[in-house]
C-alpha positions as CSV (number, residue, x, y, z in Angstrom):
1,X,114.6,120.3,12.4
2,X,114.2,117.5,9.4
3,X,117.1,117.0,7.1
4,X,116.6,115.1,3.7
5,X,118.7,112.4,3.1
6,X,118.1,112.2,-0.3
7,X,115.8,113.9,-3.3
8,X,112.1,113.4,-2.8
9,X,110.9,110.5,-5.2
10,X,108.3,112.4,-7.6
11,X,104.4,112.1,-7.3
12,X,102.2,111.5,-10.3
13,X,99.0,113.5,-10.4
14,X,95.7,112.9,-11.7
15,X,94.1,114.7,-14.6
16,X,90.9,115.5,-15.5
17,X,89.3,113.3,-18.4
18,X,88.6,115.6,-21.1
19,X,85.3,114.3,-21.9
20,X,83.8,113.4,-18.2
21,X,86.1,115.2,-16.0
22,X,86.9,112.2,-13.8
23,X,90.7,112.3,-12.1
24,X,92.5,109.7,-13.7
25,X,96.3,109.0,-14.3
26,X,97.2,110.4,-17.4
27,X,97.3,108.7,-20.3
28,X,98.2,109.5,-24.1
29,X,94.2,109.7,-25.0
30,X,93.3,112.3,-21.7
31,X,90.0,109.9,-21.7
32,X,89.3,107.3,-19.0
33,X,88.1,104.3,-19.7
34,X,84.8,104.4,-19.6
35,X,84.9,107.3,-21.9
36,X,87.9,105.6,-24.7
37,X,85.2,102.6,-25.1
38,X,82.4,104.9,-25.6
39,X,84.8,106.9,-28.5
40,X,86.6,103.9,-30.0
41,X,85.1,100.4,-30.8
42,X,88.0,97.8,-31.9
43,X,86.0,94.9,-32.2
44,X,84.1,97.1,-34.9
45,X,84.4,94.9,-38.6
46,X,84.7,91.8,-36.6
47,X,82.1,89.4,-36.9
48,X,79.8,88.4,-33.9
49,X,78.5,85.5,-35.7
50,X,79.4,82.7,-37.9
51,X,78.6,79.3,-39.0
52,X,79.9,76.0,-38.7
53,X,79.5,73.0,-41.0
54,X,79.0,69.3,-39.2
55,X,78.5,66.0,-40.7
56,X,76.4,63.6,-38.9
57,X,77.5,60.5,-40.0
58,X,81.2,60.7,-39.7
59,X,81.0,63.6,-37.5
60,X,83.3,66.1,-38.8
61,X,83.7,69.7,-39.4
62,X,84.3,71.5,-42.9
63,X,87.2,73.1,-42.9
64,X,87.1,75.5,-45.6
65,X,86.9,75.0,-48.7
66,X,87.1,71.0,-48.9
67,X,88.5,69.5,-46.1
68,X,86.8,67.6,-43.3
69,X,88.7,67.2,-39.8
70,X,87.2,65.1,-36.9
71,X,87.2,67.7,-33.4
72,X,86.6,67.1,-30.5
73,X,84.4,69.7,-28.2
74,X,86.3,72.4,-26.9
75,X,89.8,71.0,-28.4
76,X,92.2,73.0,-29.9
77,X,91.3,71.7,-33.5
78,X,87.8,73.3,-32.8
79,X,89.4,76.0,-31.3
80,X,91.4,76.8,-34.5
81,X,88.9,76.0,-36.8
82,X,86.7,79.0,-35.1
83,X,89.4,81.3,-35.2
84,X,90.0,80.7,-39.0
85,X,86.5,81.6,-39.5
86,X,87.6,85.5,-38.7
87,X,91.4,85.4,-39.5
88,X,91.2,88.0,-41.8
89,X,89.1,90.4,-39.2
90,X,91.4,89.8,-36.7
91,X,94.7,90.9,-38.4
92,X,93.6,94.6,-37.8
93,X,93.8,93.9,-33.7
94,X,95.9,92.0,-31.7
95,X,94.4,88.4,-30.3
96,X,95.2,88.0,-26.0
97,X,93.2,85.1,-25.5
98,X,90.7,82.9,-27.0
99,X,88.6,79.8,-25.1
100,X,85.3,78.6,-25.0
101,X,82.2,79.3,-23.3
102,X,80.3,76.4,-22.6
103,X,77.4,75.7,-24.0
104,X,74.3,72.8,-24.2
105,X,75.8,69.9,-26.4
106,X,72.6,69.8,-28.2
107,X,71.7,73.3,-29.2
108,X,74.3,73.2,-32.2
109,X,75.4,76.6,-30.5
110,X,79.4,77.2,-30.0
111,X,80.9,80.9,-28.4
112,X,84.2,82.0,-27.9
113,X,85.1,84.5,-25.4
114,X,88.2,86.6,-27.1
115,X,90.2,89.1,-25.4
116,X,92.1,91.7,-28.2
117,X,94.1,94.9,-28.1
118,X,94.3,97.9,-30.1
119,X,96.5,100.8,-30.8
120,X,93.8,103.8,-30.7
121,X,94.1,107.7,-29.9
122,X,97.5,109.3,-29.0
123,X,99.0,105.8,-28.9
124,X,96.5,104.7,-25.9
125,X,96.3,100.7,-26.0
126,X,93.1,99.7,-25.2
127,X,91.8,96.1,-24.3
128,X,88.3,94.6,-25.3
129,X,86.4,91.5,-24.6
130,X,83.7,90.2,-26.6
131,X,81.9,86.7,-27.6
132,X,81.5,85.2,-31.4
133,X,78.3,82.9,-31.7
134,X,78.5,80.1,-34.4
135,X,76.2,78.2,-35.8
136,X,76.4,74.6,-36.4
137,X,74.6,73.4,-39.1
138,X,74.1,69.6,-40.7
139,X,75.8,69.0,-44.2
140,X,76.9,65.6,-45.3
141,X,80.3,65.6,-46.5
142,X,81.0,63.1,-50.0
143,X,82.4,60.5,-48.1
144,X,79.3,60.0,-46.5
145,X,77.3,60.9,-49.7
146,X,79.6,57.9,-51.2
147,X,78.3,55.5,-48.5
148,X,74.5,56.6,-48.3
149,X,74.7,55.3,-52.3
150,X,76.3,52.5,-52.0
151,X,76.8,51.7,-55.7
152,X,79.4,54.9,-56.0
153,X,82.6,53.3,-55.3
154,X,85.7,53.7,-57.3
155,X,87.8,50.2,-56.6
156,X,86.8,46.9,-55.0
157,X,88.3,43.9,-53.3
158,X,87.2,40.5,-54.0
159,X,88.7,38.2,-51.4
160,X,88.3,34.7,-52.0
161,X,89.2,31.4,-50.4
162,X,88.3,27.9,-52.7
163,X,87.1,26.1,-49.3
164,X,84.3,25.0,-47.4
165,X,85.3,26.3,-44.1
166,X,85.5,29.8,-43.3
167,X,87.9,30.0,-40.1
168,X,90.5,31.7,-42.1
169,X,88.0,34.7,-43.2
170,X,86.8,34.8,-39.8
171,X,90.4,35.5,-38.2
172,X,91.3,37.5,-41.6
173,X,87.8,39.6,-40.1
174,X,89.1,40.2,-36.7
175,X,92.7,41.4,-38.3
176,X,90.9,44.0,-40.2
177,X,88.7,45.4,-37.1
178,X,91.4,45.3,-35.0
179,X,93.8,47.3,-36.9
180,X,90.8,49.7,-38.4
181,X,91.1,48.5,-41.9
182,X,87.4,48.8,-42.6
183,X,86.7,52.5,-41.9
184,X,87.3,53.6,-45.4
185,X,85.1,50.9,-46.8
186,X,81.7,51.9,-48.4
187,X,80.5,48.8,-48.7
188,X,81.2,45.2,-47.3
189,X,79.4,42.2,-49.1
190,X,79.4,38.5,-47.7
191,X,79.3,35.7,-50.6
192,X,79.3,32.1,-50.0
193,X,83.0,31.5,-51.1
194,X,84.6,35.5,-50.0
195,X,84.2,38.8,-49.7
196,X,84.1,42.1,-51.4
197,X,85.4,45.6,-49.9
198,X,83.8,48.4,-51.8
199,X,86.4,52.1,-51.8
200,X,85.7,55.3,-53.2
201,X,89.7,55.4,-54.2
202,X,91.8,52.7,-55.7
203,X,94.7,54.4,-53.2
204,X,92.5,52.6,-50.2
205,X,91.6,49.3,-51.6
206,X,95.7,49.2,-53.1
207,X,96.3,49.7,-49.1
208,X,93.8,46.5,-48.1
209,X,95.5,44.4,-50.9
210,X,98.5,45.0,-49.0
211,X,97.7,44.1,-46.0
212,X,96.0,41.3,-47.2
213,X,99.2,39.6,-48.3
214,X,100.7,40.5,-45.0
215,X,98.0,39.1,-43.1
216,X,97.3,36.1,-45.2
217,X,99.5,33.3,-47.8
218,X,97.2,35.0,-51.0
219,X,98.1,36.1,-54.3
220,X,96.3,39.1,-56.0
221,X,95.7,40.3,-59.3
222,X,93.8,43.8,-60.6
223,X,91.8,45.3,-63.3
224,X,90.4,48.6,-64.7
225,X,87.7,49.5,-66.6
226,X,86.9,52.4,-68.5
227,X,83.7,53.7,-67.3
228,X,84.1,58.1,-68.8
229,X,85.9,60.3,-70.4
230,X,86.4,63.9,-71.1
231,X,88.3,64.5,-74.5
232,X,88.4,68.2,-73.5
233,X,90.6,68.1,-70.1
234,X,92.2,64.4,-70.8
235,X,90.1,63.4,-67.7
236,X,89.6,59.6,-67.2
237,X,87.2,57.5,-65.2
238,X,88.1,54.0,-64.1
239,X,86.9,51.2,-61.5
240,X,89.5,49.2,-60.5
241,X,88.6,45.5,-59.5
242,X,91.1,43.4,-57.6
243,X,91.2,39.9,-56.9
244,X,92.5,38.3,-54.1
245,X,93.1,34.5,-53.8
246,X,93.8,32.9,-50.2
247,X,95.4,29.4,-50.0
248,X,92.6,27.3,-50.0
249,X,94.1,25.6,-46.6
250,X,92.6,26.0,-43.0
251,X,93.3,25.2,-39.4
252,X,93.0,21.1,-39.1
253,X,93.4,20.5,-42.5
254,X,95.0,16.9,-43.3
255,X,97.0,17.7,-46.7
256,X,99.3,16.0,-49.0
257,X,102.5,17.3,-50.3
258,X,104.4,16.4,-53.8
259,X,107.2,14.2,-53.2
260,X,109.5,17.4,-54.1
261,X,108.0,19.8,-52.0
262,X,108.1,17.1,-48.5
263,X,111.7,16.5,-49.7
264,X,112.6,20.6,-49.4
265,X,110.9,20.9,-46.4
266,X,113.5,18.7,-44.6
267,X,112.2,15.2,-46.0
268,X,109.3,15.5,-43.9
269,X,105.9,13.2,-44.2
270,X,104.0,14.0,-47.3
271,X,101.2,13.6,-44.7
272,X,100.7,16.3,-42.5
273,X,98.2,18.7,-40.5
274,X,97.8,22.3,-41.0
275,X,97.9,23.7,-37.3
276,X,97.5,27.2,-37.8
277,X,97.0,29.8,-40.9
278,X,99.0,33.1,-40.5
279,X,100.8,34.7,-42.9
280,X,102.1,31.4,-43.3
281,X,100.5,28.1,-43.8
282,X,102.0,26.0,-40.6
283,X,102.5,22.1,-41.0
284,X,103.3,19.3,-38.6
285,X,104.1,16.1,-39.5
286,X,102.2,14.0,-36.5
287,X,105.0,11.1,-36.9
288,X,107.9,13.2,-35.9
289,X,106.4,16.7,-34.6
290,X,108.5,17.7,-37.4
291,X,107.4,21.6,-38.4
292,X,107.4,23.9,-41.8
293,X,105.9,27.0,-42.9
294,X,105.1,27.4,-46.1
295,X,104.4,30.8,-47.9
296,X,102.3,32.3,-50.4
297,X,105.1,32.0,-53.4
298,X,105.9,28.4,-52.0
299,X,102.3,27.0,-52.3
300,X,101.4,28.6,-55.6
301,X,104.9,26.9,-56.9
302,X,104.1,23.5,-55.3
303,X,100.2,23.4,-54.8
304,X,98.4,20.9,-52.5
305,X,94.8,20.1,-51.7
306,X,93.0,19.2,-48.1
307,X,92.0,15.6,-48.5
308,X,89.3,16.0,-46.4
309,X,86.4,18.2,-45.6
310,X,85.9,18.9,-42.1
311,X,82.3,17.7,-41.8
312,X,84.3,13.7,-42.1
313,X,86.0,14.5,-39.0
314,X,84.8,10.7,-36.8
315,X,85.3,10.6,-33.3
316,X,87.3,8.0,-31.3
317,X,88.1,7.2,-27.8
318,X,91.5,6.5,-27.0
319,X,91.8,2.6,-25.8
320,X,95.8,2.9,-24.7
321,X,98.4,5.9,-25.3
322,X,102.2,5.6,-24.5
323,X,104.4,8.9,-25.3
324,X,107.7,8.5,-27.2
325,X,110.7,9.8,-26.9
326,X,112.3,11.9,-29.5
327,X,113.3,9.8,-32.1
328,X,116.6,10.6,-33.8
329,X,116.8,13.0,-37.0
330,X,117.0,12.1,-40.2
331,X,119.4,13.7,-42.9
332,X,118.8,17.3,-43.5
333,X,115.7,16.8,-40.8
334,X,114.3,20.1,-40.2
335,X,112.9,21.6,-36.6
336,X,110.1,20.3,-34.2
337,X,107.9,21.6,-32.4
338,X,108.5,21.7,-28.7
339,X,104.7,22.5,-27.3
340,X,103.7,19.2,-28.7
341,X,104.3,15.8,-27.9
342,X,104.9,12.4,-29.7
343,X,102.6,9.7,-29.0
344,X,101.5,6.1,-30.1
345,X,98.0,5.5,-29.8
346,X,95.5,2.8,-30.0
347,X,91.9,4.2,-31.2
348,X,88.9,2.7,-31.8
349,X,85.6,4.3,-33.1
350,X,82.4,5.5,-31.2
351,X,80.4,4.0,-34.0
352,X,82.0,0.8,-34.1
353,X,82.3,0.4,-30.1
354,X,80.4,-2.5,-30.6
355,X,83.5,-4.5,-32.5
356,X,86.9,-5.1,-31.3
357,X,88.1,-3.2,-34.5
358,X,91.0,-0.5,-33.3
359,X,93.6,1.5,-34.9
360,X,97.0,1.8,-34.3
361,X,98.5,5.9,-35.0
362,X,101.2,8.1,-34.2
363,X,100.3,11.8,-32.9
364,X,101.6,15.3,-32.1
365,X,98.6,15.7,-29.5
366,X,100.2,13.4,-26.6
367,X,100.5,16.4,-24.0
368,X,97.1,16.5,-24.0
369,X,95.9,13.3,-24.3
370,X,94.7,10.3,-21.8
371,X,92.9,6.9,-22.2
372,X,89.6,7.2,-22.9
373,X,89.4,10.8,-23.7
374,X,87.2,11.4,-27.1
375,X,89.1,12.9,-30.0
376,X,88.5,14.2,-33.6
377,X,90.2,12.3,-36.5
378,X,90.5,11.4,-40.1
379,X,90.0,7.7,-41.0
380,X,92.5,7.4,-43.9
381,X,92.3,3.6,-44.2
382,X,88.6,3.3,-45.0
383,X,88.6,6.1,-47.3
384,X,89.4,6.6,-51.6
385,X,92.0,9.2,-51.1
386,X,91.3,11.4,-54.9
387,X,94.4,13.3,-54.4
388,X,97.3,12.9,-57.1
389,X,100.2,13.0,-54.3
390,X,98.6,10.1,-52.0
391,X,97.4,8.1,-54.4
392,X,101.2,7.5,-55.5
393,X,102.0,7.4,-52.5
394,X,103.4,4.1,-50.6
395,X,100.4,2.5,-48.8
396,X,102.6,1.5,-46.2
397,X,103.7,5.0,-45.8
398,X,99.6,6.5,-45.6
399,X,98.4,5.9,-41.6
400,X,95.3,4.6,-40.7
401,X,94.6,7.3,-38.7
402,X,95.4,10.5,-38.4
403,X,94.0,12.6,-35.2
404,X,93.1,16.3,-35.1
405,X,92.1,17.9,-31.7
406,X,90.6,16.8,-28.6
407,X,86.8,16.4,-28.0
408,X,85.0,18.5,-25.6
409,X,81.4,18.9,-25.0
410,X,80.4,21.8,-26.6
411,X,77.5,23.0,-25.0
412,X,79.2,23.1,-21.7
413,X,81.5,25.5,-23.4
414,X,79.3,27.5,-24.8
415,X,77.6,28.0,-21.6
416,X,81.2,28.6,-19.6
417,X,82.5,31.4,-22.2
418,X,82.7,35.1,-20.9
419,X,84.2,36.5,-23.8
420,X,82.7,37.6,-27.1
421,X,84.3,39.1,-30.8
422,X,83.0,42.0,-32.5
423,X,81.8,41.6,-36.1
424,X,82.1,43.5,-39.5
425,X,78.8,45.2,-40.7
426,X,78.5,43.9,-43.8
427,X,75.4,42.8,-46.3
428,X,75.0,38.9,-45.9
429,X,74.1,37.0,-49.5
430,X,73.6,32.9,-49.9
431,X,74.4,32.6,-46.3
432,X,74.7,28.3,-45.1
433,X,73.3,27.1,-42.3
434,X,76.4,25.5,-41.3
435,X,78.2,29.3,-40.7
436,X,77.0,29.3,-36.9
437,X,78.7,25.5,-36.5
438,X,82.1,27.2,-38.3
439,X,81.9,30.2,-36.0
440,X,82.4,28.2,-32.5
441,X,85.1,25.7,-34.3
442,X,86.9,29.2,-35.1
443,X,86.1,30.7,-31.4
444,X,86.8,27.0,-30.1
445,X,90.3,27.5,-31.5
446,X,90.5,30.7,-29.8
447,X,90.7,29.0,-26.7
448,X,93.0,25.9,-28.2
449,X,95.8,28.7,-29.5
450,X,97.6,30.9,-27.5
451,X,99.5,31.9,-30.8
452,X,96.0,33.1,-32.8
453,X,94.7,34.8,-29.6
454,X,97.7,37.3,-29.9
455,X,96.3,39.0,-33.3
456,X,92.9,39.2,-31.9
457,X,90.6,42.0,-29.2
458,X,89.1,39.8,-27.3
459,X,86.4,41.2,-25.0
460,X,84.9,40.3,-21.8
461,X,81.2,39.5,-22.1
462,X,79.8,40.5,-18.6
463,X,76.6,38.9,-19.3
464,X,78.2,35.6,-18.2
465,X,80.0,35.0,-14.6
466,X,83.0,34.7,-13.7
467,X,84.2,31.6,-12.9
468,X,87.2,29.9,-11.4
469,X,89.8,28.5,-13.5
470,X,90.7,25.8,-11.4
471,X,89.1,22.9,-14.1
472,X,92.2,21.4,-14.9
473,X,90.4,18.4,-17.0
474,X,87.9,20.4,-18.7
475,X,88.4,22.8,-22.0
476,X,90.6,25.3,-22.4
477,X,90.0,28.8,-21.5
478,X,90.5,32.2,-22.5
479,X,91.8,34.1,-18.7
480,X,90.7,37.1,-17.6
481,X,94.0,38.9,-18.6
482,X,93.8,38.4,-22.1
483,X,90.1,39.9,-22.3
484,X,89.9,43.6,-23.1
485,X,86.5,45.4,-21.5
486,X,83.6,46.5,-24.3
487,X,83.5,50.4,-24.4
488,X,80.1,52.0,-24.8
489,X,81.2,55.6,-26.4
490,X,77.9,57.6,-26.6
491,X,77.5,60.4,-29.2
492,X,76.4,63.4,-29.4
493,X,74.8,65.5,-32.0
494,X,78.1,68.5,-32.3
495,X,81.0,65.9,-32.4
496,X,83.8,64.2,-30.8
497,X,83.3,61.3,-28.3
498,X,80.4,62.9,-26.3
499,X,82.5,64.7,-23.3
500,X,80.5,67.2,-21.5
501,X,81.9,70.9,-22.4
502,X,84.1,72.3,-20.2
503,X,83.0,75.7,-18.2
């Protein structure tokens, strides 16, 4: 005999489906379902197809009505931008999921795989999976419309610099591609004395004109002109025009300060070298290694002129060099610089190695140089100085000679550099034929700088070897740490960086 322990746990039968008569559990619709889908379609209303809007040339999508996003293939951005397509539709159902199927990149073909629920018969929830083809079709956004013109821009930037050497606009270049500046330009025009940014808003070039002064010692002014009107709506149409003036002073520059300007500075030498252009102008005094940095509002206060071009650099040799030590501060003597060294040196001319005619000079360069190394230098006692500071100057108080940077052979480095920079596409008027001799002096003080190299992507050329850096004598060299490797980003006709789609 059995005895329950407890009350049996109740079965659940089947039913018959009232349309098939299948046994199946039942349910608030009596249907199974095979039968509910073939009754009740909740994708019904929802569109199977749509269409997507891609520009080409900046490669993004329109989002409805004016707005253009950059997405990626199969990113949520994309994703979302899809699903907006059939918001409205889909408020009648309820969204599961929602994901890509993956598609050619090419055939300008995108389908999402959605999953949705619905509240049908007698309360029965039923669950649907379908696909929604869209179209991509080409459509140039303005932006692009702006740029394929070329003359439709809004607000321009005229940067100038009142020199004959261009290693300041060639660092000022590799500031703006490194921080992205020139993506919003239309336009980019090259003039013998500057350049001009062409915008489409006065709101972007107001942003270069700012960085600009960050970047650089400049001072700016702007201007507007009226170019329409509409009387009816109050609606006006300007171009804005803004003018940006760099301090006509550049790496190796010998200049001379005003008597009150050297005096403010720490009584420093009226004399001194320009060392480096940041957003300061940096000066040494090569008698003392004493330093200064002079801003934008300082120069324009107390202005100064380079007394000489950098095509009369001369080359000597160096006959005898003894270092010094640090000779003892004036009053109110500001700081020195600690990666240079004070020298005496006796020089004497290449050209005039013939004669026993030599120069006697003090100079900041003594860490780096030896007898009979070659160096660049100004030769201030055969020379009319036309400059209204030195020529009231104390002769006694002008050197002979003042000396620049080391001499290397520059083919050899040429030959030796692995690196390369990347260049602004720009439109190239009244070009000189001495640009390709300024653009190794700027990458030659690439190498020389350690400070420069900071603010600039410097990339590793792999069409040169590699080679060992164990040259102590010969130039200086960029190492293979500081070099960043060239990315080749394909692209691909539907957007984003050219990733395969994702199955």
């Amino acid at each position: 005999m059995e005895y329950m322990t407890g009350p049996a746990a109740p079965t659940q039968g089947n039913i018959l489906c009232c349309q098939c008569g299948v046994p199946i559990p039942p349910n608030p619709a009596n249907m199974c379902v095979g039968c509910l889908r073939a009754q009740v379609d909740i994708t019904e209303g929802i569109p199977k197809q749509g269409t997507l809007h891609f520009c080409k040339q900046c490669e993004r999508y329109l989002q409805p009505p004016g707005t253009w996003i950059q997405c990626a293939l199969e990113s949520r951005e994309l994703l979302a931008l899809c699903l907006k397509k059939i918001k409205a539709s889909l408020s009648k159902v309820r969204l599961i999921d929602a994901g890509f199927i993956w598609t050619e990149p090419h055939s300008k073909r995108l389908k999402l795989k959605l999953t949705v629920q619905k509240e049908v018969i007698n309360g029965a929830v039923l669950e649907q999976v379908f696909v929604v083809e869209y179209i991509v079709q080409s459509q140039m956004c303005e932006d692009c419309h702006r740029i394929e013109a070329k003359d439709f821009w809004k607000a321009v930037v005229q940067v100038r610099q009142k020199t004959l050497h261009k290693k300041t606009f060639y660092y000022l270049e590799q500031l703006i591609l490194k921080h992205r500046l020139h993506q919003n330009t239309l336009r980019i025009k090259e003039i013998h004395d500057g350049l001009d940014f062409y915008y489409s808003s006065k709101q972007q070039a107001q942003k270069m004109v700012d960085f600009l002064q960050c970047t650089v010692p400049s001072r700016s002014k702007s201007s507007q002109r009226l170019i329409s009107h509409d009387i009816h709506s109050n609606v006006y149409n300007y171009k804005s025009t803004f003018s940006v003036e760099i301090v006509p002073i550049c790496k190796d520059n010998v200049v001379c300060l005003s008597p009150k300007l050297a005096q403010s500075l720490g009584n420093m030498s009226q004399i001194c070298v320009c060392i480096r252009v940041t957003s300061t102008v940096h000066l040494i005094d090569p008698s003392t290694l004493q330093i200064a940095e002079i801003d934008a509002n300082t120069y324009w206060h107390h202005p100064f002129n380079s007394l000489f071009h950098p095509k009369q650099l001369e080359e000597f040799i160096i006959m005898d060099i003894s270092r010094v030590q640090e000779k003892k501060k004036g009053a109110g003597a500001g700081a020195r610089s600690n990666k240079h060294t004070l020298a005496e040196a006796w020089v004497r001319k290449t050209s005039e190695l013939n004669t026993d005619h030599q120069y006697f000079c003090c100079t900041h360069l003594g860490h780096i140089l030896n007898p009979g190394d070659l160096v660049l230098g100004f030769d201030l006692a055969n020379c009319n100085l036309n400059d209204e500071f030195a020529n009231k100057m104390n002769p006694h108080n002008i050197p002979d000679v003042v000396l620049i940077k080391k001499s290397y052979d520059r083919t050899k480095r040429q030959r030796r550099r692995n690196w390369k920079l990347k260049e602004l596409e720009r439109d190239r008027e009244g070009m000189d034929t001495d640009d390709e001799r300024q653009y190794q002096d700027f990458l030659e003080d690439l190498e020389e700088d350690e400070a420069i190299r900071k603010n600039v992507n410097i990339y590793r050329n792999a069409d040169i070897p590699v080679e060992s850096d164990t040259d102590d004598d010969g130039p200086p060299r960029i190492s293979l740490a500081e070099m960043l490797e060239d990315l080749h980003i394909s692209q691909d006709a539907t957007g984003g960086e050219g990733a395969n789609m994702m199955t």
